[in-house]
C-alpha positions as CSV (number, residue, x, y, z in Angstrom):
1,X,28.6,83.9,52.8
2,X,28.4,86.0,49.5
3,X,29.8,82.4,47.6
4,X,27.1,80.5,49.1
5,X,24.4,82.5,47.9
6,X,26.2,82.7,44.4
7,X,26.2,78.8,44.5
8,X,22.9,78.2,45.3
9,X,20.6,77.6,41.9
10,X,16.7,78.5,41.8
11,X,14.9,75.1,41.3
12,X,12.2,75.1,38.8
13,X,9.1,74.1,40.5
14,X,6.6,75.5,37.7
15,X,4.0,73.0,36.1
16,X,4.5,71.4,32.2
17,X,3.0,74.1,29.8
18,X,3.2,71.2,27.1
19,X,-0.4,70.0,27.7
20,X,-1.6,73.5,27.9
21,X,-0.1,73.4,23.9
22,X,-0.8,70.4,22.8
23,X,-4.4,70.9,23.9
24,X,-4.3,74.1,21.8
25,X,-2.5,72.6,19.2
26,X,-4.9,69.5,19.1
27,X,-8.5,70.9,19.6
28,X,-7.8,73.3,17.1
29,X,-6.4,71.2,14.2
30,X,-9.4,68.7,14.9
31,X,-12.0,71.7,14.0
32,X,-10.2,73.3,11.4
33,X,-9.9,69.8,9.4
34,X,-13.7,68.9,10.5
35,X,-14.4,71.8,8.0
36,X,-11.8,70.7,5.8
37,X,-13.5,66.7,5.6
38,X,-16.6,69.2,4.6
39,X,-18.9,68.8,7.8
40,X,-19.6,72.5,8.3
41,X,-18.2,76.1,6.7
42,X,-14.9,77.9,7.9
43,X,-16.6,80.3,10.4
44,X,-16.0,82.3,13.3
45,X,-15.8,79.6,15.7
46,X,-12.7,78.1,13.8
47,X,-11.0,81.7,13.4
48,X,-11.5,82.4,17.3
49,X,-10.1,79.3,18.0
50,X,-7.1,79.7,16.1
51,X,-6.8,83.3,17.4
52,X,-7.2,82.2,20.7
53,X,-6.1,78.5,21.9
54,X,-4.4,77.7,18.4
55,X,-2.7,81.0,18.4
56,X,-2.1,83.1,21.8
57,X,-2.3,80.1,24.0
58,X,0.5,78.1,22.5
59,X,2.8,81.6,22.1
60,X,2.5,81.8,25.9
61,X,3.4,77.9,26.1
62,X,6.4,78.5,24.1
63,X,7.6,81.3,26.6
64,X,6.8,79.2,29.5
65,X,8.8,76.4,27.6
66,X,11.7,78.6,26.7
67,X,11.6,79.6,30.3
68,X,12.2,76.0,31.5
69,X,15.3,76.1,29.0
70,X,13.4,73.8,26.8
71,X,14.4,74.6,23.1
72,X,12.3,72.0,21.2
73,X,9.3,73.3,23.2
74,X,9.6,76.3,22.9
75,X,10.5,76.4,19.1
76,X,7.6,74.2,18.3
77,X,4.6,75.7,20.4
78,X,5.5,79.5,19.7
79,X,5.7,78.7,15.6
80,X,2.5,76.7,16.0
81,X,1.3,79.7,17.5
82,X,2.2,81.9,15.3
83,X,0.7,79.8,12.9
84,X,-2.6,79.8,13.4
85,X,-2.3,83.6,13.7
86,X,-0.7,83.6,10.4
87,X,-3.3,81.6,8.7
88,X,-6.6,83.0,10.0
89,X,-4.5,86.6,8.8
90,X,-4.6,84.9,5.3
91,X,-8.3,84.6,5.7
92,X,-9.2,87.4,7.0
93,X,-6.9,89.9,5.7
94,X,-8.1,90.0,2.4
95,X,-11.7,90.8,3.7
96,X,-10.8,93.9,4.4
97,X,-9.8,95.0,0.8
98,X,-6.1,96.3,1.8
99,X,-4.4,93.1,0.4
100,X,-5.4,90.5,-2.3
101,X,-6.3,86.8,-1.3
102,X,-3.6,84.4,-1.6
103,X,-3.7,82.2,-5.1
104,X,-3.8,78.5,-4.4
105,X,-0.7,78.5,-5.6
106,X,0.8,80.4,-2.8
107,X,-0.9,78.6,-0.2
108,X,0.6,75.4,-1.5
109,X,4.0,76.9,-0.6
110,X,2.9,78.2,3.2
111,X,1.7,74.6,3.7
112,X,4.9,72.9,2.3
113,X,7.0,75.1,4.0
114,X,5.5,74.2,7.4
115,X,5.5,70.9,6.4
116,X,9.4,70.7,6.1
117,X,9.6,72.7,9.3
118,X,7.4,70.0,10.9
119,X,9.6,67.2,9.2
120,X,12.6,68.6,10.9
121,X,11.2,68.5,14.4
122,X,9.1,65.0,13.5
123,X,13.5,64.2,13.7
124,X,13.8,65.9,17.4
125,X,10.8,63.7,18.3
126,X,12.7,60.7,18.2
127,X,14.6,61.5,21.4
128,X,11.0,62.4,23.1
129,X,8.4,59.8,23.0
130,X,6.6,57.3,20.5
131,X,3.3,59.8,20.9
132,X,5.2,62.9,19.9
133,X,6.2,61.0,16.9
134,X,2.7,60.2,16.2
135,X,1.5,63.5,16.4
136,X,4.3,65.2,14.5
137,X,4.3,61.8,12.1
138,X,0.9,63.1,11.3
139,X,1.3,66.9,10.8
140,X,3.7,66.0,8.5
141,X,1.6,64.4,6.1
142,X,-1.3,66.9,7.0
143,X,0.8,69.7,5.9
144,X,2.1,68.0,2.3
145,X,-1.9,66.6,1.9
146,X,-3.3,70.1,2.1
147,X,-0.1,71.9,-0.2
148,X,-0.9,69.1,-2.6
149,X,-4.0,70.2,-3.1
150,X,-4.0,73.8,-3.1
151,X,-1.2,73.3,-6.1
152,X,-3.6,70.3,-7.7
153,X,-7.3,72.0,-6.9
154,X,-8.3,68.5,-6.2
155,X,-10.8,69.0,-3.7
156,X,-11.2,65.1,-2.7
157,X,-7.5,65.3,-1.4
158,X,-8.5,68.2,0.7
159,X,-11.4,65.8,2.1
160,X,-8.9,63.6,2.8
161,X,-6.4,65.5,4.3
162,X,-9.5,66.7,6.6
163,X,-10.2,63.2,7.9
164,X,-6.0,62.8,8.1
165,X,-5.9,66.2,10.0
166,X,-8.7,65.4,12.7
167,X,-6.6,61.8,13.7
168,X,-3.3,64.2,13.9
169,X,-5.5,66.7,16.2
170,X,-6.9,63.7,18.0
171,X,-3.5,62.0,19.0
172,X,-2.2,65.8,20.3
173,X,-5.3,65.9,22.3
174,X,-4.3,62.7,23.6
175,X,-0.5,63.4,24.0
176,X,-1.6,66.1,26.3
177,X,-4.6,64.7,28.1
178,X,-2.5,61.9,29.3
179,X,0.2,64.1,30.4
180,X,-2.0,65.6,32.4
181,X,-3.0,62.7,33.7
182,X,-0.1,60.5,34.2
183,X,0.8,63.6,36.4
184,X,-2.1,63.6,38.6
185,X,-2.4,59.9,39.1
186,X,1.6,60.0,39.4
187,X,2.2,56.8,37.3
188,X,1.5,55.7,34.0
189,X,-2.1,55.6,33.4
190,X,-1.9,56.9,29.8
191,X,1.1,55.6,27.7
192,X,3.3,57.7,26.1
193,X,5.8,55.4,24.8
194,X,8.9,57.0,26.6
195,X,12.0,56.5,25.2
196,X,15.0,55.3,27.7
């Protein structure tokens, strides 16, 4: 009897947490680079949002992914997470007079260096799905359009990584909606481009 119950394995039977991220992940970017295309100020709604959905919500995705033994998941949704938190820090720190602002300079570096983070797993995505690949396909260049132009100061390339950055936030929001979906409807109403 005692063998038995050792042989017996729990069965996961908890939902996908990857919407719940790349919904996070998605909305988020598309507001933060609707500033950055210059259609309204960085204000509190951005910083909330990377706080809260950017920031906390896709750390606890990337427990609930390391929970389902998913290492890409979990690697990618709790640094996204962290992230956010890191960046609105950068804003916000500052404000309070204990630390100096980061120089352009510097910020060209944080951006480059999650850009080659996001080129590594834009790799990983090639066993996932052609819609993964778009979305970290596009991060990828988000991330080198915004470093190049913190170390350039040319403010049109920041324009433009804006309107680049809302189509990468745009095809998370997507990845995720029709996850959501193709689970509900159980079939394929939203393609992800599986890989077989």
């Amino acid at each position: 009897m005692a063998n038995d119950t050792q042989n017996l394995s729990l069965q996961d039977t908890t939902a996908n947490p990857a919407p719940l991220g790349l919904l996070g992940f998605g909305m988020t970017t598309v507001l933060l680079n609707l500033h950055n295309a210059g259609f309204f100020p960085l204000d509190a709604m951005i910083l909330a949002m990377g706080v809260f959905y950017g920031g906390i919500g896709q750390i606890i995705v990337g427990v609930m992914e390391w929970k389902k033994n998913n290492t890409f998941g979990a690697t990618a949704f709790t640094s996204y997470g962290l992230f956010w938190l890191t960046l609105v820090a950068l804003i916000l720190l500052p404000k309070t007079g204990m630390v100096a602002a980061s120089s352009p300079f510097a910020m060209g570096f944080y951006l480059s260096t999650w850009g080659l983070f996001s080129a590594v797993l834009f790799l990983g995505t090639f066993r996932l799905n052609r819609a993964l690949q778009v979305v970290f396909g596009l991060l990828v260049i988000l991330f080198f359009l915004l470093a190049a132009a913190d170390f350039s100061g040319n403010h049109a390339l920041k324009i433009i990584a804006g309107y680049e950055g809302i189509l990468c936030g745009l095809s998370a929001i997507y990845t995720g909606l029709a996850q959501v979906m193709n689970e509900v409807f159980n079939r394929e109403v939203a393609p992800l481009g599986v890989i077989k």
